[in-house]
mmCIF file of the N, C-alpha and C atoms, coordinates in Angstrom:
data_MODEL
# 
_entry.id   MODEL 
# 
loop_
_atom_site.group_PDB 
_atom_site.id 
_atom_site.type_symbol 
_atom_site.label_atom_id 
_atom_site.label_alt_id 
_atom_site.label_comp_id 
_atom_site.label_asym_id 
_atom_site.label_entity_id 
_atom_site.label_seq_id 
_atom_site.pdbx_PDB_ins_code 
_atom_site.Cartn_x 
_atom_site.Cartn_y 
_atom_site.Cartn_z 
_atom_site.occupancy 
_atom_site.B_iso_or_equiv 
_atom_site.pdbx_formal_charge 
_atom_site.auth_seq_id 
_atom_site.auth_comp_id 
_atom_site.auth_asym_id 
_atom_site.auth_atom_id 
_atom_site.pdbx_PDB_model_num 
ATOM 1   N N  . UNK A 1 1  ? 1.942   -16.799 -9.939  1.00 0.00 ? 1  UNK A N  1 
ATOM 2   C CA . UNK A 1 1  ? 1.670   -15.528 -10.582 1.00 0.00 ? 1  UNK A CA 1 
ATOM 3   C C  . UNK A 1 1  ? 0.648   -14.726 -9.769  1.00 0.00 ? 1  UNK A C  1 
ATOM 4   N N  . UNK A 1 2  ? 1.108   -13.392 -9.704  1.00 0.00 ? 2  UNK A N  1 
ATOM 5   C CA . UNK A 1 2  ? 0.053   -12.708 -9.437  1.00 0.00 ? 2  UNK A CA 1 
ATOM 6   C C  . UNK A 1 2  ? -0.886  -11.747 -10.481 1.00 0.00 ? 2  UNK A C  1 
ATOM 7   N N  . UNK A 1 3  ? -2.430  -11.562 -9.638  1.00 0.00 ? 3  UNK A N  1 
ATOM 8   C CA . UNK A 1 3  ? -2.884  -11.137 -10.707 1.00 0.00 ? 3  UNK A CA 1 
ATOM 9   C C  . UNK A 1 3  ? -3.049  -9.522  -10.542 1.00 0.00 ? 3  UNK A C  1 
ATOM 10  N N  . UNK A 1 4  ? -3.202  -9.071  -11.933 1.00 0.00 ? 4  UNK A N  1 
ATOM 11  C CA . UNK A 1 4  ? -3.053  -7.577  -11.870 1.00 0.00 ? 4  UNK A CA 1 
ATOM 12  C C  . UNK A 1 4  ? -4.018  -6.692  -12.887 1.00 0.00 ? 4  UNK A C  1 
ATOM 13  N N  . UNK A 1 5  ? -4.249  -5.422  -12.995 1.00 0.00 ? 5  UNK A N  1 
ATOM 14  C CA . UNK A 1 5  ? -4.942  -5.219  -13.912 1.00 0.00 ? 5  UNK A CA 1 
ATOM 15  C C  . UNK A 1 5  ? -4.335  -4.762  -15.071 1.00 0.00 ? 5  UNK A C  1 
ATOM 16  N N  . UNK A 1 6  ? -4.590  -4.908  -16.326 1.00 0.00 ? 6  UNK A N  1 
ATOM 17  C CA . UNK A 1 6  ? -4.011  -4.609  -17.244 1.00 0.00 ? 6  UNK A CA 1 
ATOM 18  C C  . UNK A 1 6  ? -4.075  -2.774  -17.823 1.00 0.00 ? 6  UNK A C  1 
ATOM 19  N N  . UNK A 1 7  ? -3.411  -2.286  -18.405 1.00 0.00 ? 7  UNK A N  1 
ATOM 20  C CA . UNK A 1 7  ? -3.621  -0.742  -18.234 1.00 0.00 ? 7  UNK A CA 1 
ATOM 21  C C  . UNK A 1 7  ? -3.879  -0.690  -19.438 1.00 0.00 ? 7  UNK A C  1 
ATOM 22  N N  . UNK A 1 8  ? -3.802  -1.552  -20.694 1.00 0.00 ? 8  UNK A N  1 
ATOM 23  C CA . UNK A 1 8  ? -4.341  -1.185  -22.317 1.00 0.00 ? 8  UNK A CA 1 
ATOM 24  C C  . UNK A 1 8  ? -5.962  -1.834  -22.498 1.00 0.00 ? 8  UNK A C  1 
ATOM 25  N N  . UNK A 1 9  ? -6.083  -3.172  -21.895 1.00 0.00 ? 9  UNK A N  1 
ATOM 26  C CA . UNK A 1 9  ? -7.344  -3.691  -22.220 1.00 0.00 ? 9  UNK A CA 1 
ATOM 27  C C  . UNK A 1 9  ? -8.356  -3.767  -20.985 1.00 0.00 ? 9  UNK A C  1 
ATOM 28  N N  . UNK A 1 10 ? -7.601  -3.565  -19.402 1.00 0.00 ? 10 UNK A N  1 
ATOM 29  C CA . UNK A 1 10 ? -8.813  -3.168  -18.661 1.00 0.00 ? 10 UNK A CA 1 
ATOM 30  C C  . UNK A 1 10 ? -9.115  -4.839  -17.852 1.00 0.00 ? 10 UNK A C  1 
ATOM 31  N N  . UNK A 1 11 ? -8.048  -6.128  -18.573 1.00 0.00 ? 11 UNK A N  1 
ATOM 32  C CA . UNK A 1 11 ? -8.484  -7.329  -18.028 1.00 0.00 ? 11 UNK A CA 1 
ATOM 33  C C  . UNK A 1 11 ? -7.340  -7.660  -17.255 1.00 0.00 ? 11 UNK A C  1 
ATOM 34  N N  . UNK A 1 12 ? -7.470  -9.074  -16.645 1.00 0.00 ? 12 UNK A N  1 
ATOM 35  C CA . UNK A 1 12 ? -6.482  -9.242  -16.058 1.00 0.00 ? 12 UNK A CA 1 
ATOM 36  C C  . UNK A 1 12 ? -5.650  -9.872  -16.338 1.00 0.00 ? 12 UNK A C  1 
ATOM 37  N N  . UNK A 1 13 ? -4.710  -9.003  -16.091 1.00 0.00 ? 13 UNK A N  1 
ATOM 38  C CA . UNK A 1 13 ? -2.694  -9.244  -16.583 1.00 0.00 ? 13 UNK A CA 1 
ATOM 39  C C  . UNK A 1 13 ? -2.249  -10.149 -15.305 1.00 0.00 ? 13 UNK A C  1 
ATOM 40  N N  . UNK A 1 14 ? -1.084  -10.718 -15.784 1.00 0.00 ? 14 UNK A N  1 
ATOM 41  C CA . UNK A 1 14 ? -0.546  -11.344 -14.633 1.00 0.00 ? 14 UNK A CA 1 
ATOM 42  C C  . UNK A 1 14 ? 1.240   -11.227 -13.984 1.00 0.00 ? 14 UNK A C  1 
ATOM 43  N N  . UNK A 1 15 ? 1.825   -10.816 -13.241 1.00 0.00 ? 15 UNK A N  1 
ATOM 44  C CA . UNK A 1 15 ? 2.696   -10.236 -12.584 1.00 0.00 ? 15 UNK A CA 1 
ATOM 45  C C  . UNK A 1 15 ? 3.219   -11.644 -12.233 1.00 0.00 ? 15 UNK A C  1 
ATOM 46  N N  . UNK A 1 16 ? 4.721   -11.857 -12.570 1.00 0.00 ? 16 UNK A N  1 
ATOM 47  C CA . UNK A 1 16 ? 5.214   -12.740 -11.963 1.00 0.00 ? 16 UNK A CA 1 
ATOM 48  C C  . UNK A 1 16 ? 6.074   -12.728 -10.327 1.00 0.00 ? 16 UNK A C  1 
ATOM 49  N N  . UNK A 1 17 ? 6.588   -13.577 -9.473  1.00 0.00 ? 17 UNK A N  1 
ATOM 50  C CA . UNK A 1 17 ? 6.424   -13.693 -8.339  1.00 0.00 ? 17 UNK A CA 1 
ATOM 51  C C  . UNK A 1 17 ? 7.462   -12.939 -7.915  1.00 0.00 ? 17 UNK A C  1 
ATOM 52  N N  . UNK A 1 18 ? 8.353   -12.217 -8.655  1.00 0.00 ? 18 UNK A N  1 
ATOM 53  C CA . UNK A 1 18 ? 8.890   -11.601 -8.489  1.00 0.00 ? 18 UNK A CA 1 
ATOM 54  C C  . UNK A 1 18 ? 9.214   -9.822  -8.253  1.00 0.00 ? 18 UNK A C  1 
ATOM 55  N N  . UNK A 1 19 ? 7.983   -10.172 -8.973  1.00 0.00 ? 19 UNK A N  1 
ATOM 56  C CA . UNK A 1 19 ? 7.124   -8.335  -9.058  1.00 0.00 ? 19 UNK A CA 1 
ATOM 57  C C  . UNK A 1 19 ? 8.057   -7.815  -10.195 1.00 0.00 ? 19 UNK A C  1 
ATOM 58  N N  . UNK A 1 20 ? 8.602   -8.348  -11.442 1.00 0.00 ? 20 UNK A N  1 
ATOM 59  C CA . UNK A 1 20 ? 9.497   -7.853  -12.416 1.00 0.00 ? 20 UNK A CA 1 
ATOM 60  C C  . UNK A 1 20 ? 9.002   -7.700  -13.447 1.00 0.00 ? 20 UNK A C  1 
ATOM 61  N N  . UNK A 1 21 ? 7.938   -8.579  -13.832 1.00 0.00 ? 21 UNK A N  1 
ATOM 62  C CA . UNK A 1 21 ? 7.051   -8.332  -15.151 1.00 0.00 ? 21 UNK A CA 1 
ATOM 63  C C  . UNK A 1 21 ? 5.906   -8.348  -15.200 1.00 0.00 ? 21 UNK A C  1 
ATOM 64  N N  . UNK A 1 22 ? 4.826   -7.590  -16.084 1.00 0.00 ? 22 UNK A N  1 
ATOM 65  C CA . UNK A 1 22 ? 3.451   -8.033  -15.783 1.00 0.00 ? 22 UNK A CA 1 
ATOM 66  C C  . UNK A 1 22 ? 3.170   -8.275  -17.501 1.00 0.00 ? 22 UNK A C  1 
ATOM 67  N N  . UNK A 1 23 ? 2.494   -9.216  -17.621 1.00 0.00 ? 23 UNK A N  1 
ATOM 68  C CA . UNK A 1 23 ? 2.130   -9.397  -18.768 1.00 0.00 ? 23 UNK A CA 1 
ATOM 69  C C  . UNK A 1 23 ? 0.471   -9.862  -18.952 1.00 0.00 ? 23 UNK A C  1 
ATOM 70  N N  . UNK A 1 24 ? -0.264  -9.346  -20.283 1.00 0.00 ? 24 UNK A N  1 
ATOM 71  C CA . UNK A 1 24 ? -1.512  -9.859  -20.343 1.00 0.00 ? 24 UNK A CA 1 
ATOM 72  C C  . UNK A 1 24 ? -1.899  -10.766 -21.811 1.00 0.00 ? 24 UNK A C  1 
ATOM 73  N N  . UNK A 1 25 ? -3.060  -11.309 -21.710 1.00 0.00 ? 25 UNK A N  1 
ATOM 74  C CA . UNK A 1 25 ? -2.963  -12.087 -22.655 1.00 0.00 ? 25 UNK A CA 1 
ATOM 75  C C  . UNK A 1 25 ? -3.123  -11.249 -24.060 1.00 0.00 ? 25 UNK A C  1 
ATOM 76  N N  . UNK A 1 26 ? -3.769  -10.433 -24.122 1.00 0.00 ? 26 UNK A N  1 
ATOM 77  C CA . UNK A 1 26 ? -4.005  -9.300  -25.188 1.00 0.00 ? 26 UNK A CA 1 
ATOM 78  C C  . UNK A 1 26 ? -2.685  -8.757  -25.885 1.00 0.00 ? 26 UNK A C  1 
ATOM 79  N N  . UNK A 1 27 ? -1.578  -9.225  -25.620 1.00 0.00 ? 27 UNK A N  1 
ATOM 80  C CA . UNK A 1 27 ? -0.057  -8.911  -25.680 1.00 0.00 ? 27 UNK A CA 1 
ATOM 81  C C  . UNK A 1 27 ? 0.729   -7.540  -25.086 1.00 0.00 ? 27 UNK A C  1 
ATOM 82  N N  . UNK A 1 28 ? -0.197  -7.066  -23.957 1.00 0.00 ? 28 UNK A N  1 
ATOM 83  C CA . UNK A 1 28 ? 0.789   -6.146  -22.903 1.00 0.00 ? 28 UNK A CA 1 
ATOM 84  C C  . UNK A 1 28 ? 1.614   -6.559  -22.170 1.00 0.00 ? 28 UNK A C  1 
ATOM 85  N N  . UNK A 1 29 ? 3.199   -6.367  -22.405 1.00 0.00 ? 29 UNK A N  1 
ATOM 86  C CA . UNK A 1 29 ? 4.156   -6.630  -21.785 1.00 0.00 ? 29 UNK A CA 1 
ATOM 87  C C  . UNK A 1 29 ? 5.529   -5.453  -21.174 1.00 0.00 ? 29 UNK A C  1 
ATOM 88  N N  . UNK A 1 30 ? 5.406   -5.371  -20.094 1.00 0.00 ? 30 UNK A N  1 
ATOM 89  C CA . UNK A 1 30 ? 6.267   -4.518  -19.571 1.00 0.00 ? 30 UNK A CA 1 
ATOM 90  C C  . UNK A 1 30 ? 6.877   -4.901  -18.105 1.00 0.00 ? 30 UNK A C  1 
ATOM 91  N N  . UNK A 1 31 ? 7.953   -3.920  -17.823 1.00 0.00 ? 31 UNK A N  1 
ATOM 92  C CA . UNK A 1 31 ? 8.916   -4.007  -16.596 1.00 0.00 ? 31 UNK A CA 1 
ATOM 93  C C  . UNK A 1 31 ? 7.772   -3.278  -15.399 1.00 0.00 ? 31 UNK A C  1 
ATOM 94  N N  . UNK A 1 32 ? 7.874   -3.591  -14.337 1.00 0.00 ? 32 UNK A N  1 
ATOM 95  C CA . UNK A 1 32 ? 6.862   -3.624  -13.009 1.00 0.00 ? 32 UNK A CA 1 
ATOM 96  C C  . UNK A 1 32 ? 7.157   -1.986  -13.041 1.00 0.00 ? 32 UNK A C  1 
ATOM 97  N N  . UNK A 1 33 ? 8.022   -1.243  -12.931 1.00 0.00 ? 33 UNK A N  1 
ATOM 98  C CA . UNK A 1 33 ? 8.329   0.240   -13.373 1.00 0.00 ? 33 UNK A CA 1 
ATOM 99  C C  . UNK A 1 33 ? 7.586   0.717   -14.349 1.00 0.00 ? 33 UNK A C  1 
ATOM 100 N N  . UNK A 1 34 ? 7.545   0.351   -15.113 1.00 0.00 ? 34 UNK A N  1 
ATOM 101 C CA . UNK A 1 34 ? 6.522   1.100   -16.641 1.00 0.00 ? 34 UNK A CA 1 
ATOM 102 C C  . UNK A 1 34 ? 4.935   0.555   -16.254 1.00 0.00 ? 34 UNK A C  1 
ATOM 103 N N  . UNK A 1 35 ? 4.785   -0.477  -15.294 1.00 0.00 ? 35 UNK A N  1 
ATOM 104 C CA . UNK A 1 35 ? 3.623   -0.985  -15.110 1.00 0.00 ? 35 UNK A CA 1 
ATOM 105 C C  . UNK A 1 35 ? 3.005   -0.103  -14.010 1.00 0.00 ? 35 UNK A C  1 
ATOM 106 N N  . UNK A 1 36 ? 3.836   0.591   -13.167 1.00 0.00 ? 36 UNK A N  1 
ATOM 107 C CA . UNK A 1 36 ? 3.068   1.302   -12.137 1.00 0.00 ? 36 UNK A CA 1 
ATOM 108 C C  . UNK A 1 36 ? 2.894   2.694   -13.035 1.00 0.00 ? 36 UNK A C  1 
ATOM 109 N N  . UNK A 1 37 ? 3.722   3.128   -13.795 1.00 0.00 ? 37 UNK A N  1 
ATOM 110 C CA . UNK A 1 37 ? 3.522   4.722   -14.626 1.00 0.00 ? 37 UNK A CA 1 
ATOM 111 C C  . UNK A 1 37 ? 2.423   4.474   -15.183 1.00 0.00 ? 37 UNK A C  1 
ATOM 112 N N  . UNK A 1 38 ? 2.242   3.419   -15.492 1.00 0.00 ? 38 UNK A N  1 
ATOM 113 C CA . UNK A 1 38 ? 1.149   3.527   -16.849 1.00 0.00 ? 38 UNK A CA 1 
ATOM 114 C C  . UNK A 1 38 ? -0.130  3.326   -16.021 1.00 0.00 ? 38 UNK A C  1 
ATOM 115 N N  . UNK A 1 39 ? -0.230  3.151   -14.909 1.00 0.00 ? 39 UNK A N  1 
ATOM 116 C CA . UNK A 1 39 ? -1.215  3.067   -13.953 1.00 0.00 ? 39 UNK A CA 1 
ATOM 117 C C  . UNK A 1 39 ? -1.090  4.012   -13.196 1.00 0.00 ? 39 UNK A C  1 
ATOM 118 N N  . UNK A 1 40 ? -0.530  4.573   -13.005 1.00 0.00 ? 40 UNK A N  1 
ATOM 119 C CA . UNK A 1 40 ? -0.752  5.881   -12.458 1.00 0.00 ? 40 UNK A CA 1 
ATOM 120 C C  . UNK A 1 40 ? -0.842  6.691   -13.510 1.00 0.00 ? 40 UNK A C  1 
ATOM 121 N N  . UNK A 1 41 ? -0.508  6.916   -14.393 1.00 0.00 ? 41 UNK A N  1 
ATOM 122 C CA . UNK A 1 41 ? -1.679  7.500   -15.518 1.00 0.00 ? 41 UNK A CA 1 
ATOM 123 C C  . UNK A 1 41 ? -2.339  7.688   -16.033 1.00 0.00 ? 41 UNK A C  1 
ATOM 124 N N  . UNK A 1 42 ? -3.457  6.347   -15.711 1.00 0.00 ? 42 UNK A N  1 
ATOM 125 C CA . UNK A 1 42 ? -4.576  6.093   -16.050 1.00 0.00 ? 42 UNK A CA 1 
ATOM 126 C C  . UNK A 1 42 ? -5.365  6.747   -14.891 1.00 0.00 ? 42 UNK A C  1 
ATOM 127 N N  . UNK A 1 43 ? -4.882  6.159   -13.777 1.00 0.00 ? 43 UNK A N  1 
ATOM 128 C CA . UNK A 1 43 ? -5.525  6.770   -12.511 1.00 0.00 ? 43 UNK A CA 1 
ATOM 129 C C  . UNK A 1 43 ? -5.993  8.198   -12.399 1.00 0.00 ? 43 UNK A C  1 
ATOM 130 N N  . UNK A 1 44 ? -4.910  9.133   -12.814 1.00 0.00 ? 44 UNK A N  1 
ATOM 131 C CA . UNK A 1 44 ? -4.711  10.456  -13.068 1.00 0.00 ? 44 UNK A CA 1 
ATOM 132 C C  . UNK A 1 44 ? -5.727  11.198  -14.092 1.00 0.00 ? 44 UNK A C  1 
ATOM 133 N N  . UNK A 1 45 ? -6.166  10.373  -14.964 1.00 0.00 ? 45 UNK A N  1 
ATOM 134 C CA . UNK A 1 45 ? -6.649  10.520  -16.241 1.00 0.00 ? 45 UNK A CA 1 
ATOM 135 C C  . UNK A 1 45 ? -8.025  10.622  -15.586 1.00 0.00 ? 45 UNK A C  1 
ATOM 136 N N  . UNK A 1 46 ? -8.850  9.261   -14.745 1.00 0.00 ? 46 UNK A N  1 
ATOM 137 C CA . UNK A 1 46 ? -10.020 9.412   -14.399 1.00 0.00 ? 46 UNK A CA 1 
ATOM 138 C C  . UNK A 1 46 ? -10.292 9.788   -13.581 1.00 0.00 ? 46 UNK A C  1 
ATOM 139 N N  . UNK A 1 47 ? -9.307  10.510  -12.261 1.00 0.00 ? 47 UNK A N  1 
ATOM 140 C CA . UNK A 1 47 ? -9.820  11.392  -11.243 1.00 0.00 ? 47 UNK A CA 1 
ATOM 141 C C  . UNK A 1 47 ? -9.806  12.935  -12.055 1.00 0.00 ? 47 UNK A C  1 
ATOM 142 N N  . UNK A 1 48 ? -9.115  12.857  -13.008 1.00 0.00 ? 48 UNK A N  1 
ATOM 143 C CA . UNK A 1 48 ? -9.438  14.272  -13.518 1.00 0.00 ? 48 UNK A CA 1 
ATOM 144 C C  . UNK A 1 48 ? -10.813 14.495  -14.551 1.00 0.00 ? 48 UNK A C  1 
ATOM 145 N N  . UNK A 1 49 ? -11.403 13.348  -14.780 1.00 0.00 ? 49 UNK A N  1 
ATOM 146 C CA . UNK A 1 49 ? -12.198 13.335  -15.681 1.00 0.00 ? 49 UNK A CA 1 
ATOM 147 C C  . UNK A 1 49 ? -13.732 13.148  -14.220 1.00 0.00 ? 49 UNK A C  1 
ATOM 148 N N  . UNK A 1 50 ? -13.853 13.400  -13.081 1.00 0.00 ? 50 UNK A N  1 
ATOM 149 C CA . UNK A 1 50 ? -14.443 13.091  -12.195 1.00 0.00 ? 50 UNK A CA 1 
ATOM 150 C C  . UNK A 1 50 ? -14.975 14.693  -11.633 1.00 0.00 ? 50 UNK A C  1 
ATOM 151 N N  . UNK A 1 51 ? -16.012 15.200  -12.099 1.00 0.00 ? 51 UNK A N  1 
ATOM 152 C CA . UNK A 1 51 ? -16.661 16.354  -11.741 1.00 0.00 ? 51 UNK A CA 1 
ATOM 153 C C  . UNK A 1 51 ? -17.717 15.829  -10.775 1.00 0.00 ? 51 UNK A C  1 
ATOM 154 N N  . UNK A 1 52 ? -17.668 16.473  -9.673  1.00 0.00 ? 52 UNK A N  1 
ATOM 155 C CA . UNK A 1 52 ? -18.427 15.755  -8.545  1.00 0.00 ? 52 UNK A CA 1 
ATOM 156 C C  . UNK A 1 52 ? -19.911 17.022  -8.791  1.00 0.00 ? 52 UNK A C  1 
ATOM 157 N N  . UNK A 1 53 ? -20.908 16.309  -8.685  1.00 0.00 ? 53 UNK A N  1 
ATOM 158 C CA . UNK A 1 53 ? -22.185 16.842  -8.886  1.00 0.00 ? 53 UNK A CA 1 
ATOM 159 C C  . UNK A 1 53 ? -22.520 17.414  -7.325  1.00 0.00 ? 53 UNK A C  1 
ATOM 160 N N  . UNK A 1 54 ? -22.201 18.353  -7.193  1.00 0.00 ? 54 UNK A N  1 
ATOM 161 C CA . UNK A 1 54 ? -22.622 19.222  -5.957  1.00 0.00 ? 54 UNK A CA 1 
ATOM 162 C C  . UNK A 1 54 ? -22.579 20.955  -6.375  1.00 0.00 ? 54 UNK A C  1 
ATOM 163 N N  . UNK A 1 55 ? -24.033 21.546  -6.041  1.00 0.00 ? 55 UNK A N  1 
ATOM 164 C CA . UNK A 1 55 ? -24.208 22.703  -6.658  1.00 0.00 ? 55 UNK A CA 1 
ATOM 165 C C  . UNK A 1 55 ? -22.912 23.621  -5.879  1.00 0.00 ? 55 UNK A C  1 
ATOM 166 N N  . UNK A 1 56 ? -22.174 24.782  -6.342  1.00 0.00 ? 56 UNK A N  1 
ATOM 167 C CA . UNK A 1 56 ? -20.973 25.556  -5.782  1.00 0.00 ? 56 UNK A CA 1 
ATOM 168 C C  . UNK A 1 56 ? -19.943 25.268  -5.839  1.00 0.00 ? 56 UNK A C  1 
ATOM 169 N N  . UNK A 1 57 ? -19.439 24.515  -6.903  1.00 0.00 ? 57 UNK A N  1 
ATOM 170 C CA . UNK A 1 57 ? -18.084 23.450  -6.648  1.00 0.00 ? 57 UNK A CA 1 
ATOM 171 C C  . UNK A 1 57 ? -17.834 24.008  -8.016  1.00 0.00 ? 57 UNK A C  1 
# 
């Protein structure tokens, strides 16, 4: 198994060797497809929430 991060609880999920499922113990379970959306939506979420402290910006 590989390990991965989980996108509902933030711990680590684990991806089987196939790269087809990732599952965590918290009961997140999804297809490696819904696992990259939902991580790239999170991603999306906190670079937009990222106001860089520099005066003129």
């Amino acid at each position: 198994m590989i390990r991965a991060r989980c996108p509902e609880c933030g711990g680590d999920a684990e991806m089987d060797d196939g790269a087809t499922r990732v599952e965590c113990a918290c009961g997140y379970s999804s297809g490696y497809d819904e696992y990259i959306e939902s991580m790239r939506g999170r991603a999306q979420d906190i670079s937009s929430d990222y106001v860089p402290d520099r005066p003129g910006l």
